[in-house]
C-alpha positions, -999 to +999 in steps of 0.1 A: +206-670-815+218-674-783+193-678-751+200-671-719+203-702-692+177-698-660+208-687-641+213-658-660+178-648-662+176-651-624+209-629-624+194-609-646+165-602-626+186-599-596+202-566-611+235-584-627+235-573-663+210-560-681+184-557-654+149-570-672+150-603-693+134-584-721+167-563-725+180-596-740+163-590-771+170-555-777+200-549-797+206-514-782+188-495-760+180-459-776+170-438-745+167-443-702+131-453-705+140-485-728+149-505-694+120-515-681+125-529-647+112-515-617+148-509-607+157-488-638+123-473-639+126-462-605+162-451-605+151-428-635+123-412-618+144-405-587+174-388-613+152-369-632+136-353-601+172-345-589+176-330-622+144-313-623+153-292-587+192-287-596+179-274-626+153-250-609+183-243-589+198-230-622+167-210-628+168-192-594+204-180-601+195-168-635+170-145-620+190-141-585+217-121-609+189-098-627+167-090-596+185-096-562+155-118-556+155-160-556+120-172-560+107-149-587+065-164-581+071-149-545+079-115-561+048-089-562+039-079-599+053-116-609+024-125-637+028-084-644+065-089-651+060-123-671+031-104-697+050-076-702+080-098-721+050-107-746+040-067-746+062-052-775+043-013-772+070-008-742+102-015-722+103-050-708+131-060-682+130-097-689+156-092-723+188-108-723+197-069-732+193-061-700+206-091-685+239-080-698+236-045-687+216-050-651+223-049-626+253-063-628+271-049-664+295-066-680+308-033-692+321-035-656+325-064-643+342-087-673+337-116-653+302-119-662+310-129-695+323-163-682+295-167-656+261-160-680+277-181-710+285-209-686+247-203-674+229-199-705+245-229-719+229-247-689+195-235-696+198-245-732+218-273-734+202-296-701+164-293-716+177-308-751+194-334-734+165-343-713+143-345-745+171-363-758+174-396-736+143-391-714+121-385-740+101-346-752+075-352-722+106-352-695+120-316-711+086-297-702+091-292-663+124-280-673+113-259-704+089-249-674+119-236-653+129-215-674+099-195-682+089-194-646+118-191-624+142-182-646+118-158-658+126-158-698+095-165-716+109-165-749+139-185-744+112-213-728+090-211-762+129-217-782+132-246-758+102-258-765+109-258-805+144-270-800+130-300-774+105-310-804+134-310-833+156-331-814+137-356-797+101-365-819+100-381-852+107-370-880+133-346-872+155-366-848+181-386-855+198-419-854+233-398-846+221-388-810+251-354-812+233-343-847+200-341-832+214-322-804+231-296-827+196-293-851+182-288-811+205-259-808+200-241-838+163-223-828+183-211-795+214-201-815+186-181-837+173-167-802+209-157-792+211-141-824+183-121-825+183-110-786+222-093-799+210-076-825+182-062-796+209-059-775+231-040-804+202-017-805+198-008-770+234-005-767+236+022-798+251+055-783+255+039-749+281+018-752+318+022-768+322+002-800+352-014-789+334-027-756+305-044-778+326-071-777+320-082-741+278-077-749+281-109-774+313-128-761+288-142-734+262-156-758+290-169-783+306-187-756+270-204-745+270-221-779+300-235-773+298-247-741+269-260-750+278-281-779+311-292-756+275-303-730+264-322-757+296-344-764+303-353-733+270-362-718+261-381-752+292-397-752+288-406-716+256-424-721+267-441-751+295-453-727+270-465-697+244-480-722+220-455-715+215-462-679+200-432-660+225-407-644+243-395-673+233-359-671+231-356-629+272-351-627+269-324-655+242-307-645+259-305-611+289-290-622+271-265-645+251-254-616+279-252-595+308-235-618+289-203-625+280-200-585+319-205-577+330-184-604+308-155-591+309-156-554+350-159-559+355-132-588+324-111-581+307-120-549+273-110-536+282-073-524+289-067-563+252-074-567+235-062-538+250-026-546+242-025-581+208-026-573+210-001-545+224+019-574+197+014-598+171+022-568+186+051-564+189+061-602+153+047-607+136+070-578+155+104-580+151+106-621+142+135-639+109+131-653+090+154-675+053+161-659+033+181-687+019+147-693+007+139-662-002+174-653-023+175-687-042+143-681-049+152-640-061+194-657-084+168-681-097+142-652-103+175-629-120+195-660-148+163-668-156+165-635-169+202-632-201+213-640-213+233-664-200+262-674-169+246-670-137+272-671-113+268-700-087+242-700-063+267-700-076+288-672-077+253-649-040+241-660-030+278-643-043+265-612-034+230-613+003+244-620+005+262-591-009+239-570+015+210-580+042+242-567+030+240-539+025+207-535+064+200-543+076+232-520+054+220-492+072+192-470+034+181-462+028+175-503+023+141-515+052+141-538+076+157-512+061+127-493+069+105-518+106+116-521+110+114-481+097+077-484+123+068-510+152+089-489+142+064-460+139+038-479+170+040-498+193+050-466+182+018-447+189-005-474+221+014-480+227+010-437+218-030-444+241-039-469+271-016-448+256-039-424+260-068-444+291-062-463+316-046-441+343-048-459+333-049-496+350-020-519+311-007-526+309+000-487+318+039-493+298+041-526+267+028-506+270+055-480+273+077-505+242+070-525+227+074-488+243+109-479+232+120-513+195+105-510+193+126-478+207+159-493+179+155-526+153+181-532+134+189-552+136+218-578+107+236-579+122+266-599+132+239-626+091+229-629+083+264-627+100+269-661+097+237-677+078+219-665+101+188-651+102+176-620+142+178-615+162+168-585+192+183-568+216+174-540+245+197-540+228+220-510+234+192-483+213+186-456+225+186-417+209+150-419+237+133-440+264+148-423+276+118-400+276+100-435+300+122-452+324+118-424+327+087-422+331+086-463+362+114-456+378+097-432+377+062-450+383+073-486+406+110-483+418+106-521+387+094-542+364+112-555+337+103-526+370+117-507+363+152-527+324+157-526+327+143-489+353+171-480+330+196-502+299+189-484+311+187-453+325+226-453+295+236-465+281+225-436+311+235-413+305+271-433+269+273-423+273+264-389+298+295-384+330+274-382+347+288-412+383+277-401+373+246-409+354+249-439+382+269-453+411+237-443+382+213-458+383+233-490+419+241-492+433+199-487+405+190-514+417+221-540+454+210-530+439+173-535+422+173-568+430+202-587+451+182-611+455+140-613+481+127-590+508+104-603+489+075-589+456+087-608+473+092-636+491+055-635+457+040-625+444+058-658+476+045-676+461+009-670+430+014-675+441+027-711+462-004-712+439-034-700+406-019-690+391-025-729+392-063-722+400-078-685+401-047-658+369-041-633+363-003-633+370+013-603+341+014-576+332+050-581+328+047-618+285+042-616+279+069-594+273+104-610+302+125-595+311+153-620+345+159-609+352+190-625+322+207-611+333+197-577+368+212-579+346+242-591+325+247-564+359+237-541+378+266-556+346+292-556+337+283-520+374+287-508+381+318-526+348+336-516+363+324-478+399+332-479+396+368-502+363+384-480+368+388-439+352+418-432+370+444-415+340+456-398+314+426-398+341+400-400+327+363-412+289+375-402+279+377-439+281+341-443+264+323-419+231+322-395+242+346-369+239+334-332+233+370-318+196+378-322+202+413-327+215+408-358+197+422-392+188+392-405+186+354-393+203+339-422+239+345-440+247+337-476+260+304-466+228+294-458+207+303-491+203+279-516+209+289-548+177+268-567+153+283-539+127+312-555+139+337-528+174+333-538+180+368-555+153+386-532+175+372-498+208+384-517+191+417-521+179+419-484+224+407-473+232+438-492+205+463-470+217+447-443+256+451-445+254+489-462+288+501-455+307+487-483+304+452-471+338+429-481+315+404-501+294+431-516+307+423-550+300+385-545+265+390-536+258+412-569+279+381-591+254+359-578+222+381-583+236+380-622+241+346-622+206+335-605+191+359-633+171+331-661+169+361-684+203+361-705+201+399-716+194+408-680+223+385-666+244+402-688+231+438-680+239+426-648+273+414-650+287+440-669+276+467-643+289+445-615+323+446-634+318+484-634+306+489-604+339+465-586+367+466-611+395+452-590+371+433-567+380+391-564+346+385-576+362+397-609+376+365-625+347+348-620+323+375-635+345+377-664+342+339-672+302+344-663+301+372-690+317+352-714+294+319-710+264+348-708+273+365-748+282+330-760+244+318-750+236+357-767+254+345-800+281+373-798+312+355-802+328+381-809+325+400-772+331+360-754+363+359-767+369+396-755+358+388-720+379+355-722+414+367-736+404+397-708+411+369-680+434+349-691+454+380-693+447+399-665+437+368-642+461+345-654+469+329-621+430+325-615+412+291-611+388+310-639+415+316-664+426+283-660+393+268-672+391+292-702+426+278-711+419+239-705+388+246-728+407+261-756+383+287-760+405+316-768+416+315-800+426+341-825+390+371-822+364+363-850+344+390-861+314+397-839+281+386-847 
């Protein structure tokens, strides 16, 4: 056996070589801790902390893309958030389900696929390594990260398991790359079983074909992983196990997914996706029996005796919860004002912030709309749910839906903008221009353009796998109904100046003398005085008023009873037989015996228009439907 001169042990000592004199009698060196010089020892330390906070780094981006937030222990609810992942009686938001789907969904934004497998196979892959050739005790800070910052609880306890089978006797082994793969297989199990979770949740939601980008990012994590493995294995085999093997890696990792996403997504991307959750999140239907039950139970165990039934006491509480949601003073019409405010200024920061970003018209949007929501209380009146609306715009939102016209004419924020904005033009008396508004979006939208239809051509074509979804496609714009209103509004305009009363009718008239201090325009269709302030038009423009058919349509169609609505209609299309609110009564009539069960009688009223109406916006509807076919017996 060779043994080293004093020279080389001095040499040695000095750093040239093998660092410690010890080393000389090892005949490999199995992990960073086996050199045992205060120069080795020292450098490891230093390159494991430099791991640990490029790692944490890591961490913070993984939660950065689910929350819009960096420093999840800074976040209020954060212990809240972290229990319920261990809760399984409800939802919990810390799934790799809805890292997939929120904010950010892969659905439409395909680049996410690279970005989270590159990520996860970061999260998994560094920890194992650590464990690897630092030892089990150096992988717990970073299992630690990834509970805590990362905020994924469960993937930390995998971690922990996978740390323990590839680093501690007896399941490691001499062939450093086999322990790492036994390593991976509890997270490949985790992976596994968060798809089939994420399978479920998709179920209905999501279009088979499109599952495919809900489990490419997970399948391409393994991979990358086990690539991880390779190199950095093969790179410490190459350096002897000297410390610094992962750093480089673990550098790159961090950085790829960063460069991948501010360059092919970019922080707007995220920063509007959760303005458009907010907004889904706050103005969401919600059924309140529940909560009305439990606050009639809290206020009955309070009374003394003799208490009044439960029944009696859910009367009142009823109508006081109407009157709490009518009143602008009531705390839940308070609570809807503080989330319009709320919402508009973030939607005004990240216009701020993101100038020139494609979501800058969809976040003026969701603000325009947030100011035009109300609540319906005729909706809770009958069922009970507390249901928003926001297609009777508010004066407030107008500047918004300006600028939205003027910057995007031919999308469909183009439409609703031009739609909203003659209903305010309308109710402010100017009906020239709500009646140029209405015709260039009826002109506009009535049928897809060639560009629409091309941009649907590619869609067809490439949008499965690779395309982006155009901006709009999140926000809830129901096109059809919007060319609906487009062609009602504009028809009721152009078909009903009076010869006597002119336009007066339809707006708030400026001349005090006038009858009453509202016109049609004005009245919004969901309020409980609807049909009574249609009633009190029709006193007040006696002499066979131009829009005296329209206001006696919409009485019918404001009726909730369906026999009544169509008592109603039918005597209106008695009553005004070659009036222009016919098409449109005929199609109401045919909705109105379909809801009845007669068959029979819709398909009357329906062949009735297309063949008497054919040129009609109405007819037109009946025939895109395909609902007149051959007459079935009536029922």
């Amino acid at each position: 056996m060779a043994v080293a001169t004093g020279s080389q042990r001095e040499a040695l000592t000095a750093g040239n070589g093998f660092g410690d004199p010890r080393d000389m009698g090892h005949a490999e060196f199995v992990d960073v801790w086996s050199r045992t010089s205060s120069k080795y020892r020292i450098r490891s330390i230093v390159l494991l902390a430099v791991n640990v906070v490029l790692f944490a780094g890591v961490g913070c981006f993984a939660f950065w893309l689910r929350s819009g937030r960096f420093l999840a222990p800074t976040m209020d609810g954060y212990w809240d958030e972290l229990a319920l992942a261990f809760d399984f009686r409800g939802p919990s938001t810390v799934t790799l389900a809805s890292f997939l789907m929120e904010p950010i969904s892969v659905q439409h934004v395909p680049m996410q696929i690279p970005i989270l497998g590159l990520l996860m196979a970061a999260l998994v892959a560094i920890p194992i390594l650590v464990a690897i050739l630092y030892r089990f005790g150096s992988s717990l800070p970073f299992i630690a990260v990834v509970g805590l910052l990362a905020v994924m609880p469960w993937l930390a306890i995998t971690l922990l398991v996978s740390c323990i089978v590839a680093s501690v006797r007896p399941f490691r082994t001499q062939f450093r790359f086999m322990s790492a793969l036994l390593g991976l297989v509890p997270a490949v199990v985790y992976l596994i079983l968060a798809w089939r979770g994420s399978a479920e949740v998709l179920s209905g939601v999501v279009d088979p074909v499109d599952r495919i980008k809900f489990v490419a990012p997970w399948a391409m994590a393994i991979v990358a992983a086990a690539v991880v493995f390779a190199v950095v294995l093969a790179l410490a085999k190459l350096v002897d196990y000297r410390p610094g093997a992962i750093t480089p890696l673990l550098a790159v990792m961090f950085g790829l997914p960063i460069a991948l996403f501010e360059y092919h997504v970019g922080r707007d991307e995220l920063h509007y996706r959760i303005l458009e959750r907010l907004s889904h999140e706050w103005f969401a239907d919600v059924d309140a029996s529940l909560d009305l039950d439990q606050a009639v139970l809290r206020k009955w165990q309070r009374l003394p005796w003799p208490r009044p039934s439960l029944q009696r006491l859910r009367e009142i509480e009823e109508i006081m919860w109407q009157f709490e949601l009518a009143s602008d003073m009531g705390p839940r019409e308070s609570e809807l004002t503080r989330h319009q405010d709320a919402l508009a200024h973030q939607c005004d920061e990240f216009h701020t912030q993101f100038p020139d970003s494609r979501y800058t018209p969809n976040a003026l949007f969701i603000k325009a709309r947030a100011l035009d929501t109300r609540v319906d209380v005729e909706e809770f009146r009958r069922s009970e749910w507390i249901r928003f609306y926001d297609d009777f715009p508010n004066k407030a939102s107008r500047g918004t839906w300006r600028i939205i016209a003027e910057n995007r004419p031919n999308t469909l924020l183009g439409a609703v903008a031009l739609l909203r904005l003659a209903q305010l033009d309308g109710r402010d008396g100017d009906i020239d221009r709500a009646k140029d508004k209405l015709k260039s979006l009826v002109d506009r939208f009535a049928r897809p353009t060639a560009t629409d239809q091309s941009v649907m051509d590619r869609a067809g074509m490439w949008g499965g796998v690779l395309s982006r979804t155009e901006p709009e496609a999140g926000l809830p714009i129901d096109a059809d109904r919007v060319v609906l209103e487009a062609h009602r509004l504009y028809d009721l305009i152009a078909q009903n100046r009076d010869p006597i009363y002119g336009y007066d009718p339809l707006y708030r008239p400026r001349d005090p003398q006038q009858p009453l201090w509202f016109g049609f325009l004005d009245l919004d269709p969901r309020s409980e005085w609807y049909i009574t302030n249609l009633q009190r038009l029709l006193a007040a423009y006696p002499k066979n008023c131009q829009l005296e058919d329209n206001f006696t349509l919409e009485i019918a169609k404001a009726t909730t009873s369906t026999s009544l609505k169509i008592e109603r209609l039918e005597d209106c299309l008695e009553r005004f037989p070659h009036r222009d609110a016919v098409p449109e009564a005929l199609f109401r009539l045919s909705q109105a015996y379909r809801s009845a069960g007669r068959t029979g009688a819709a398909h009357a009223a329906a062949e009735k228009l297309v063949r008497e109406h054919a040129d009609s916006f109405w007819a037109q509807r009946v025939r895109r439907s395909g609902f007149v076919l051959p007459r079935v017996a009536e029922n």
